[in-house]
C-alpha atoms as one frame of an Amber mdcrd trajectory, in Angstrom:
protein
  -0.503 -32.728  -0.182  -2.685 -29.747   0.470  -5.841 -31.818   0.481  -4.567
 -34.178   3.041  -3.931 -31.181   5.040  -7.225 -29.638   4.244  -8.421 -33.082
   5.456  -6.829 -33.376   8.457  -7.581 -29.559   9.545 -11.240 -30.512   8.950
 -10.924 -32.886  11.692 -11.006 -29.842  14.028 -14.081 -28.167  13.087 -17.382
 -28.878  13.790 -19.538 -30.353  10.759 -22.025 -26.979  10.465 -18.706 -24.796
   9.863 -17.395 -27.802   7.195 -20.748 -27.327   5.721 -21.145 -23.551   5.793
 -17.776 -22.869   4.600 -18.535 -25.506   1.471 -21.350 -23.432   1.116 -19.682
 -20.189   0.739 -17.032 -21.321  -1.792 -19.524 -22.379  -3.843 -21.052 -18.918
  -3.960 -17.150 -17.247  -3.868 -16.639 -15.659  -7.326 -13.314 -13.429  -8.663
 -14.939 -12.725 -11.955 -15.889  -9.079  -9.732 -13.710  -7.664  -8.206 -13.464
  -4.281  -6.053 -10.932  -1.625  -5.749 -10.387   1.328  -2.762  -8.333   3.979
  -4.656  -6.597   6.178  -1.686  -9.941   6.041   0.674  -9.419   8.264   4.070
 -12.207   7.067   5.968 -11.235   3.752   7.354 -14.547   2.640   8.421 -15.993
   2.827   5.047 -13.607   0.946   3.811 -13.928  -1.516   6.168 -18.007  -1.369
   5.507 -17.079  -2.179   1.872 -15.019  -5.425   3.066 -17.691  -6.113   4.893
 -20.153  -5.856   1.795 -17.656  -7.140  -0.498 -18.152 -10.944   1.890 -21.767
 -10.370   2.180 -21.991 -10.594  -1.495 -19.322 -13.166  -2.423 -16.423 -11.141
  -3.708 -13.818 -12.793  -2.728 -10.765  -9.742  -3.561 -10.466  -6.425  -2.621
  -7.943  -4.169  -3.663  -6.934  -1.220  -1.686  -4.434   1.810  -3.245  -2.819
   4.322  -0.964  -1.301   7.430  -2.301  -2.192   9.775   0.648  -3.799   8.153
   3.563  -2.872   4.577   5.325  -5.712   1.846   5.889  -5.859  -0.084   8.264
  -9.106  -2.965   8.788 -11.769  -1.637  11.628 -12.772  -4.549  13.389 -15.694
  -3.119  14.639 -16.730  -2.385  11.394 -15.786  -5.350   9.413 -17.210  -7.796
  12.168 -14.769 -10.585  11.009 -15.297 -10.324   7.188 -11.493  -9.763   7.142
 -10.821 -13.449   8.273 -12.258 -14.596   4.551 -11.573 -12.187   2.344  -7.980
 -11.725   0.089  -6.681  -8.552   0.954  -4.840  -6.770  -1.566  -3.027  -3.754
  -0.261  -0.442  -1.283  -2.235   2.232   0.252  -0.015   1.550   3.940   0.260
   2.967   6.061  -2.742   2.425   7.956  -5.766   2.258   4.787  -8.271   0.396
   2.855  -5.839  -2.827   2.882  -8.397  -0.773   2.415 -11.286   0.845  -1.190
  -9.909  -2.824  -1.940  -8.775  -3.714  -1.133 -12.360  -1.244  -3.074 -14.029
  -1.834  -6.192 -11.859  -5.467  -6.435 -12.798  -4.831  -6.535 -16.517  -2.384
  -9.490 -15.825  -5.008 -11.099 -14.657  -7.548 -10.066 -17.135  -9.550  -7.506
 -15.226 -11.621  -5.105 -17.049 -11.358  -2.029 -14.744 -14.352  -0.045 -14.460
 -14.267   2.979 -12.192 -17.116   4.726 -10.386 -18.607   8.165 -10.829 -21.595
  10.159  -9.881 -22.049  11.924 -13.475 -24.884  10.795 -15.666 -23.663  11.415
 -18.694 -21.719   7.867 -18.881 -23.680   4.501 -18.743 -25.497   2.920 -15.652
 -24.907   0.516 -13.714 -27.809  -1.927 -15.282 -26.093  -1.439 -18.662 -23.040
  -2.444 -18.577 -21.675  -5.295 -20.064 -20.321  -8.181 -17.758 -18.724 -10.738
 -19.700 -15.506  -9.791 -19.129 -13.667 -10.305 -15.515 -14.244  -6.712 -14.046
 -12.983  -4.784 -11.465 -15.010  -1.943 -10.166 -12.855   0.669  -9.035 -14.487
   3.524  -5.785 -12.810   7.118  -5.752 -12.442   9.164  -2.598 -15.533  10.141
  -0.509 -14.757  13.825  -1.276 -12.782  13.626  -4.716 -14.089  10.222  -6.337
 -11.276   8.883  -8.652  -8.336  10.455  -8.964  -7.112  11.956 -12.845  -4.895
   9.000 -13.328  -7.866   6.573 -12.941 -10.168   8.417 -14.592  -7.951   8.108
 -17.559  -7.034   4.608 -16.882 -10.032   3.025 -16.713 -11.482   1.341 -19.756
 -15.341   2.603 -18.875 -17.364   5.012 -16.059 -20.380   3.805 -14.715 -22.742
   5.564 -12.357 -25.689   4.432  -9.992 -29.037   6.233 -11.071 -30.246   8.814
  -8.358 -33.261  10.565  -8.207 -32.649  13.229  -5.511 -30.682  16.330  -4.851
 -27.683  14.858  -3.327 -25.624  14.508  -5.693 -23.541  10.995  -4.603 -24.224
   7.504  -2.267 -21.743   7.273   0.467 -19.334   5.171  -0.866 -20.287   2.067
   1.302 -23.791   2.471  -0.299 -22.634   2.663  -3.315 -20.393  -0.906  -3.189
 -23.323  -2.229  -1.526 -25.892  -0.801  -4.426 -23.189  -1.823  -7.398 -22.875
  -5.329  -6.485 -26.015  -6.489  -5.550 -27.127  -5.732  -9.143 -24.002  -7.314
 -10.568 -23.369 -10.096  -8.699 -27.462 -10.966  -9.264 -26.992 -10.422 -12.892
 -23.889 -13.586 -13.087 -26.092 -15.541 -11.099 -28.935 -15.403 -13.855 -26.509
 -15.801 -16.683 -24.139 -18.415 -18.317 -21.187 -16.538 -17.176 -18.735 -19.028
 -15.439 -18.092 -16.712 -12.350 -17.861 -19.172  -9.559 -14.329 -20.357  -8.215
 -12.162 -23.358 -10.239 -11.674 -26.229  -7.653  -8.270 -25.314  -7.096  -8.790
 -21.653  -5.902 -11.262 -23.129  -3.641  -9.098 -25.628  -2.543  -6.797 -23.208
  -1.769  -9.272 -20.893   0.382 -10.287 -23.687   2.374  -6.607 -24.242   3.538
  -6.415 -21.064   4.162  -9.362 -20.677   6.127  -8.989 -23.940   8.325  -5.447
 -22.258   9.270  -7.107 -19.468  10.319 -10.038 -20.599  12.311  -8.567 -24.266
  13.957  -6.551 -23.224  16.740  -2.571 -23.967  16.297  -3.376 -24.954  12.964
   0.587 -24.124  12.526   1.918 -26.975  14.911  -1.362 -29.474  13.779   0.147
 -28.956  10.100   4.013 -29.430  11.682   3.065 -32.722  13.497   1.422 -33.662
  10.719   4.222 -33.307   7.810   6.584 -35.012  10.308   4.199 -38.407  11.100
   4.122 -38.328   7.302   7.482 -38.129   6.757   8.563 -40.891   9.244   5.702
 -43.060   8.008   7.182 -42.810   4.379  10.797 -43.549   5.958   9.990 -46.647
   7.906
């Protein structure tokens, strides 16, 4: 059923969008995924949605113990439309539940820090689903994740600052990851039915009253099969 929807929704938009958003899916991937633990600064956030498209992550996880987030559009400049937002309501186990949901689903969680003394970036091993998990601007990961996670990584830096902004540091992370699955035999791109399933939800989101095109639809079905 959802392909002849998908099919019928496609009806409505023009043939370079079909073929860009084929495109896209093709390139989508949830073997990486990233996580926000309790970020403050809303617009870097939203910069790491933005990234987080640009690269072909197709989740993003977002904690909130302390502070509330809510998408920048300026920032995000419509990345929010195609990525799957996961956001934890705002309370003290909101990392834990985020925790425990990526290890139902496989995740290796990996968290972020500026310290040298654990591995790099260009070391680490990415076999495994993984989740890369991003601290605070000011605090980086809080104790619970530090303990939690099953390995620290850092990005190498050769200055006297002693951390990226944590935009910068997304950005840095997964352009060396996601180029490392795409020279590997890692199976990281999308199964047919998760991209099935982002294409109907896409086409509801970008054909205009996609809701009553689906409703007209299901009932000419339905009085086609009764007659």
């Amino acid at each position: 059923m959802s392909k002849e929807i998908i099919d019928m929704l496609a009806t409505y938009v023009t043939p370079n969008k079909l073929a860009l958003i084929d495109k896209v899916l093709s390139e989508r991937t949830r073997h990486l995924t990233v996580v926000l633990e309790d970020i403050y600064h809303a617009q870097n956030a939203s910069a790491v949605m933005r990234t987080c498209d640009c690269f072909g992550i197709q989740d993003l996880y977002i904690t909130q113990r302390l502070h509330d987030y809510e998408v920048n559009p300026n920032v995000v400049r419509g990345a929010s439309k195609w990525i799957t937002l996961h956001k934890y309501e705002r309370e003290s186990m909101s990392t834990e539940k985020c925790f425990k949901d990526l290890r139902k689903k496989n995740y290796r969680i990996v968290g972020t820090t500026p310290s040298s003394e654990v591995a790099s970036i260009h070391e680490l091993d990415l076999t495994q689903k993984t989740a890369i998990v991003f601290g605070t601007e000011l605090g980086g990961l809080t104790k619970y994740a530090r303990e939690q996670v099953d390995e620290l990584v850092h990005v190498p830096m050769y200055g006297f600052t002693e951390s990226f902004n944590i935009s910068v540091s997304a950005a840095l992370i997964l352009q060396e990851f996601v180029k490392r699955l795409k020279f590997s035999d890692i199976v990281w791109q999308l199964t047919e039915k998760e991209q099935e399933e982002l294409k109907l939800e896409w086409f509801s989101r970008i054909v205009k009253r996609s809701d009553l095109h689906i409703k007209n639809y299901l009932k000419e079905r339905s009085e086609k099969l009764e007659g």
